[in-house]
N, C-alpha and C positions, 0 to 999 in steps of 0.2 A: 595160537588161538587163545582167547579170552577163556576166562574164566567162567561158569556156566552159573546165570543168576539164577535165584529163586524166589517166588512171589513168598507173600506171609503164610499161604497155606500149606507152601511147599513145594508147588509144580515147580516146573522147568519153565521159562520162559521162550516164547517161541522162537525158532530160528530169525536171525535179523533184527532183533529188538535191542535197543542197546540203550541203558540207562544214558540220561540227559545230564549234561555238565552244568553245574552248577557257574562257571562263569560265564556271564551275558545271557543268565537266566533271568536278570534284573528287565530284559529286553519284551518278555512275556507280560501281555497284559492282560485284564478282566475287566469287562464295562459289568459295574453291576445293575444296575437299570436294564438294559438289551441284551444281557448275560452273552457276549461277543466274546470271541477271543482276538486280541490284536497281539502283533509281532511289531515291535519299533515303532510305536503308534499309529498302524498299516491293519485294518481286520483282517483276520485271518479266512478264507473261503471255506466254508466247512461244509457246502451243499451242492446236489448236483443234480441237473435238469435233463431229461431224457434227449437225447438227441430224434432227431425226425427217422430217422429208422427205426430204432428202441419203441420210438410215439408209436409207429405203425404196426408194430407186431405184437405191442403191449394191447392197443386198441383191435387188432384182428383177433388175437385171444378173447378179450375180451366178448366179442360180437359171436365168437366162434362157442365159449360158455354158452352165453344165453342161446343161441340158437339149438345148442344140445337138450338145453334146461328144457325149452318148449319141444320142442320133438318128444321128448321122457314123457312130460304132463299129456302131450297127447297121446302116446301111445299107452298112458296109463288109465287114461279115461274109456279108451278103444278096447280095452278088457278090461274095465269093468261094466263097460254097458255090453260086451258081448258076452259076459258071468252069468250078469243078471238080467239083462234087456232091460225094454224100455217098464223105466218106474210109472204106473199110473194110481193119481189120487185115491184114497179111499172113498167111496160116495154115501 
């Protein structure tokens, strides 16, 4: 087993992390304009889109929130007008 690196703070670094080699590190590039990372002048993918299942439980959560939210605001309203009944104008 390696030897066990340490960040400049101090910590341990996590299991699996293994310092990069400096050779064919010339390979690594930086667009500075679109701040990209590219590998062998290929961008590198650094982003990731929900899949249609992921879509559908992100968006059921979602639908599932608000439908709480309102239920709440109405059950909040429904004691407060059952507190105080109905408010009428001063005349």
């Amino acid at each position: 087993m390696g030897q066990q690196r340490l960040s400049q703070n101090g910590k341990p670094w996590p299991p699996g992390v293994e310092p990069l080699p400096l050779d064919g590190f010339e390979m690594l590039g930086f667009h500075r304009e679109t701040k990209a990372l590219h590998w062998d002048g290929v961008p590198v993918i650094t982003k990731h889109e929900l899949g249609k299942r992921e879509f559908f439980l992100a968006a059921l959560a979602a639908w599932a929130t608000a439908i709480a939210a309102l239920i709440a605001a109405l059950a909040f309203a429904l004691q407060v007008y059952a507190q105080y009944g109905a408010v009428t104008p001063p005349v």
